[in-house]
KEDOBA-126758 format. One record per residue (C-alpha): x, y, z. Coordinates in steps of 0.1 Angstrom, whole numbers, plus 5000, padded with zeros to 4 digits. Layout:
N
XYZ ...
END
This chain:
546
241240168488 242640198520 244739918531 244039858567 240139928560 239739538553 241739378580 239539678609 236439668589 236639298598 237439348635 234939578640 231939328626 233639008643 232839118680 230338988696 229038778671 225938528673 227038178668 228338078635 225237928607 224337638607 222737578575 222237768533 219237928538 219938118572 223138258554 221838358522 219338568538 222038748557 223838828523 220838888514 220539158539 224239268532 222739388498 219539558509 220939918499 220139778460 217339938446 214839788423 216139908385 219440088398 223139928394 224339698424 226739418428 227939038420 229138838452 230238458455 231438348489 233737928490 233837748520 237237528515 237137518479 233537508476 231137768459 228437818486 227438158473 226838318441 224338598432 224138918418 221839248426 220539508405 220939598368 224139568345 222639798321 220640138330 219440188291 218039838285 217639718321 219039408319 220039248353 223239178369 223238778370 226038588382 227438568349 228438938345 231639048334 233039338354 236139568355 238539428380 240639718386 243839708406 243039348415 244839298384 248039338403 248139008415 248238838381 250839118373 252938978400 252138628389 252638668353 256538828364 256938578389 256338298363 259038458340 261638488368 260438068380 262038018343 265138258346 263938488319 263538768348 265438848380 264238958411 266839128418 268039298384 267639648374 264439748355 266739928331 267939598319 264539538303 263339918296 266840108285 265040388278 263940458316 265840768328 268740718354 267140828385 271040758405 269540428420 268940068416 265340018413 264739618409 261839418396 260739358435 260839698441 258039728414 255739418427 256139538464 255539938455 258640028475 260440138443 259640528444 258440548410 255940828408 252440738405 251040858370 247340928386 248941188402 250641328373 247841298347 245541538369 247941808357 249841698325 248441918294 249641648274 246941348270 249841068276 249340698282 250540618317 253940428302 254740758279 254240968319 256040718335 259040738310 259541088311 259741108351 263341198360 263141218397 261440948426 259640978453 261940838475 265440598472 264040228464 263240008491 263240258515 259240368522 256640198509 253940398483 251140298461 252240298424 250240258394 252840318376 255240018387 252639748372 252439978341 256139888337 255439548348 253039468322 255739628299 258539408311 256239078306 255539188275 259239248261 260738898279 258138678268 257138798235 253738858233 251139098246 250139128284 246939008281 248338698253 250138578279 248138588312 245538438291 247738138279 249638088312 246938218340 243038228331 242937928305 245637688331 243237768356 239837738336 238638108344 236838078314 234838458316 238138628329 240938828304 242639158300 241839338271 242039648257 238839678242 236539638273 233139708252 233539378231 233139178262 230238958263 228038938290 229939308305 227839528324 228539928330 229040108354 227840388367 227740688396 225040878410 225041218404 221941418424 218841178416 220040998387 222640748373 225640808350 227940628329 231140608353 234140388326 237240478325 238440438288 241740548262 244240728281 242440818317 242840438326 246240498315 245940338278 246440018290 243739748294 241539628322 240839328340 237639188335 235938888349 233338788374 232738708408 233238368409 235938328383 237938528409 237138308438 238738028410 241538258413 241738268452 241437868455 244537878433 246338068451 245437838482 246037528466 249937618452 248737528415 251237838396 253737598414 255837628451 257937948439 255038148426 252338068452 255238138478 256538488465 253038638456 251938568493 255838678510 255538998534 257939268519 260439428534 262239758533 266339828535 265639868573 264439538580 260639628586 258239368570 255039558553 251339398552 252039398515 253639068494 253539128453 250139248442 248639108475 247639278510 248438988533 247739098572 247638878604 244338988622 242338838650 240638608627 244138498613 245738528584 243538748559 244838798518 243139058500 243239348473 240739568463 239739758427 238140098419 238040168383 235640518379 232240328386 233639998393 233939918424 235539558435 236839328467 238738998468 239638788499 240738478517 240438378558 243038048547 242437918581 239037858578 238737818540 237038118535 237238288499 234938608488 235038838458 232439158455 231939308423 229739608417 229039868390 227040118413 230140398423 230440528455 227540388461 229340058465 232640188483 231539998513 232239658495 234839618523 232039628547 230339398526 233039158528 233739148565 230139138572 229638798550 233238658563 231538708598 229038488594 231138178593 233938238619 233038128652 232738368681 235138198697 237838198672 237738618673 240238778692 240239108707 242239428689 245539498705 244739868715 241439718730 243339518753 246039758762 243640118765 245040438759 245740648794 243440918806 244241258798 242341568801 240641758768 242942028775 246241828776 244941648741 243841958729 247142118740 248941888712 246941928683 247242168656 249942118625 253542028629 256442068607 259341948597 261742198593 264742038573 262541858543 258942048548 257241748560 253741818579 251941668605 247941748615 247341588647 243841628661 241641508690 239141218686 236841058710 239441098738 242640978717 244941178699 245141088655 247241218627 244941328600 245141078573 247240838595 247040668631 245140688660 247240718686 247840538720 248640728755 252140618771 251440968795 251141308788 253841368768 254240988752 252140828722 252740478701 251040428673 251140028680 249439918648 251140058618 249040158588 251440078556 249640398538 251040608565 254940638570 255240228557 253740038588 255840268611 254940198646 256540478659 256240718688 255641048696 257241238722 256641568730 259641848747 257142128747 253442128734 254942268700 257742038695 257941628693 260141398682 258841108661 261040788669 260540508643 260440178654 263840118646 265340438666 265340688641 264341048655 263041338634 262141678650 258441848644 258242218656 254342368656 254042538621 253942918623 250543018607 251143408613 249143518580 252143668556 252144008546 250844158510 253944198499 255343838508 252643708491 252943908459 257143738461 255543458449 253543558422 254743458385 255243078366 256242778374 256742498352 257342098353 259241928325 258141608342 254541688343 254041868314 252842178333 253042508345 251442678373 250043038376 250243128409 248443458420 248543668451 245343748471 243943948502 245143608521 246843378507 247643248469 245943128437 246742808416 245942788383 247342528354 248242748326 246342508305 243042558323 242842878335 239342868350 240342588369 241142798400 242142638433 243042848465 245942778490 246542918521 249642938542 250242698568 254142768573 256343028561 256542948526 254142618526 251042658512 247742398519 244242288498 243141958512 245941698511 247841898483 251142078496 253142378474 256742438494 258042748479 262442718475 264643008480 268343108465 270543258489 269743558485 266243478495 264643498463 261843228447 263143028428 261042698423 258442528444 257742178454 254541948448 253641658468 250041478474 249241158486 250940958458 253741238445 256041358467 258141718461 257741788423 259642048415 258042358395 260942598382 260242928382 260143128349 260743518343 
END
């Protein structure tokens, strides 16, 4: 889920509001309305809404079961997904209250076995995803070994990046987490989240199990595919082999008012909810298992869940005693639960009380389409391979999968607002010597050259240099790579017809989507390996093989 889609999702519904509700029946027939896409006999969602401490809301659409066609009530047990981060954090962070864990100590202390990756990663670096341990979704789509996600995770010798440096969504450190709790205190995960979190607290249809299908009361989940519903549940080893998080709507919000009222103690409630930083100094709109963002409605605390079909949404506006959880079993049909959210949140925030968006108040200077149009295309980094798309939108220039961009002038853009998902909350700034060559200054001075990738198509004969193996002892993989008229074909020697084509967008980097190949050289200019990286895996290194 994309962090900053919350925090401008509600921005966008909070201007221009009509005055704030004034009694029950008005706002439940605006939920109501929120709902509306539910269809009569099809899979939908559970949503309960508090008002400073109060449940005010609580209802449920659509069916929990497609075969019997029994309803979603407000009593339906759901899969959580990642929202089970936060009681991963809590559940460490109750350990290290009663010195059985440090902070600051390294995870190899409690998990030996972890390979020596050269640096100190700590259990904060785990809680705050700034470790640089791989994430093992990314690795599992091309492993030909059918691991759990703690066996992947174990067998990873390299990171991402040095620890506490960037900031990157990882599975994989609340895998070892959950592994951690586990060793120090003796008993199972879900043992003791149930003993110290969900029975404290009297969230009596909430617990983490590994054996989802005994649940009573659990509804499925399901996708649409063409003009009929599917069975969409992650189980075994594509959720990773670990267990899930299930509950309902308003045993989360029990969970929320918790966390409001300090009742896992000063320490706990403190740390969960503390902005991380990085080595640098910059502080990141995420605290342990927690999203927690200032935005023009004030402080807003969130985290959000996508487990195959399941599809979830968690949040509290503290200043005005607002708490909401969205749970729904309906796919993609449901990815808009954000929407959902900041649509219901609106409802009870005065007009008043709503603040315009920085780059709103301070617009974006007036250039021409050809002086935008003059700066788009793909940039790279020459030293590390490193891209950058920019394109033109609506007037302003945005990096693809990143920021949209603010004009200083011409040859100036900030990216005021940072977006932790793209360069860790960076709010840096372009500026351009030539229309094929910037510099991008972080916020805290750093420069880094971009030059305008070369996209002259390569020869036959280049491309057939590249031809042969490449395996990944990390992975578990190799890759076939195959030359054609223009360009190269991927194929995991362990599924052959699985055939995905890559073109080149630099000399020796190839492109399919958001996936990345960077071919390596010897001195002598020969192939030697190639590098990986995606959106949660960053250069993977493939060894070539004679």
């Amino acid at each position: 889920m994309n962090s900053s889609l919350f925090r401008k999702l509600i921005i966008i519904t909070a201007i221009g509001l009509s005055p704030i509700l004034s009694n029950a029946q008005n706002y439940a027939e605006q939920i109501d309305k929120v709902f509306s896409w539910v269809e009569d006999g099809s899979p939908g969602c559970t949503c309960a809404l508090s008002k400073n401490g109060e449940v005010i809301f609580n209802k449920a659409y659509g069916v929990a079961n497609m075969e019997t066609k029994s309803p979603l009530t407000a009593n339906s047990v759901l899969d959580a997904g990642s929202m089970v981060k936060q009681f991963v954090a809590a559940a460490t962070l109750l350990l290290v209250d009663e010195g059985k864990l440090s902070l600051t100590a390294d995870i190899h202390q409690y998990i030996p076995e972890l390979p020596q990756y050269g640096h100190k990663i700590t259990i904060d670096h785990l809680m705050t995803h700034t470790s640089g341990v791989r994430d093992w979704t990314g690795i599992r789509m091309f492993s030909s070994q059918d691991d759990d996600a703690l066996t992947m995770v174990l067998r990873q010798s390299e990171l991402n990046f040095p620890p506490g440096t960037q900031w990157s969504y990882s599975n994989s450190g609340f895998v070892l987490l959950k592994e951690i709790v586990a060793r120090v205190s003796g008993k199972s995960f879900g043992q003791f989240v149930q003993e110290r979190l969900f029975d404290k607290l009297g969230m009596k249809q909430t617990s983490y199990t590994e054996h989802p299908e005994d649940i009573v009361n659990r509804a499925l989940a399901y996708e649409k595919r063409g003009d009929s519903w599917q069975l969409a549940i992650l189980e075994d080893n594509d959720r990773g082999g670990g267990g899930a998080l299930m509950s309902t709507a308003s045993d989360l919000l029990i969970w929320n008012e918790a966390l409001t009222e300090g009742k896992l103690g000063k320490f706990v409630t403190q740390k969960i909810q503390e902005p991380a930083r990085l080595k640098n100094g910059r502080v990141l709109t995420y605290a342990r298992g927690l999203f927690v963002e200032e935005v023009e409605v004030g402080q807003l605390v969130w985290h959000g869940g996508s487990a195959n079909g399941y599809k979830s949404v968690m949040g509290r506006l503290p200043k005005h005693g607002l708490s909401i959880a969205i749970m729904c079993n309906a796919g993609e049909a449901a990815d808009a639960r954000s929407a959902y959210a900041g649509r219901i949140f609106r409802l009870f925030v005065p007009k008043e009380e709503i603040s315009q968006p920085e780059h709103l108040i301070t617009p974006s200077a007036e250039l021409s389409a050809d002086q935008l149009n003059s700066k788009t295309g793909l940039f790279v980094n020459e030293a590390n391979g490193d891209l950058i798309q920019i394109m033109s939108n609506n007037g302003r220039l945005a990096i693809v999968g990143g920021s949209l961009l603010t004009a200083i002038d011409e040859n100036n853009f900030s990216n005021p607002q940072g977006d932790i998902e793209y360069r860790s909350s960076d709010e840096f700034k372009l500026h351009f010597l030539s229309n094929d060559q910037f510099e991008l200054i972080s916020m805290e001075g750093n420069k880094t050259l971009f030059n305008r990738a070369n996209n002259e198509a390569p020869t036959t004969e280049e491309l057939k240099s590249l031809e042969g193996n490449y395996i990944s002892e990390d992975i578990k993989s190799t890759f076939k790579v195959t030359a054609t008229d223009s360009g190269i074909i991927m194929n995991l020697e362990h599924a052959p017809m699985q055939r995905i084509p890559f073109q080149q967008v630099h000399k020796d980097i190839f492109q399919f989507r958001r996936m990345t190949f960077r071919f390596l050289r010897d001195k002598s200019g020969k192939v030697v390996a190639m590098e990986y990286s995606n959106p949660v895996l960053s250069k993977v290194k493939f060894i070539r093989i004679e």
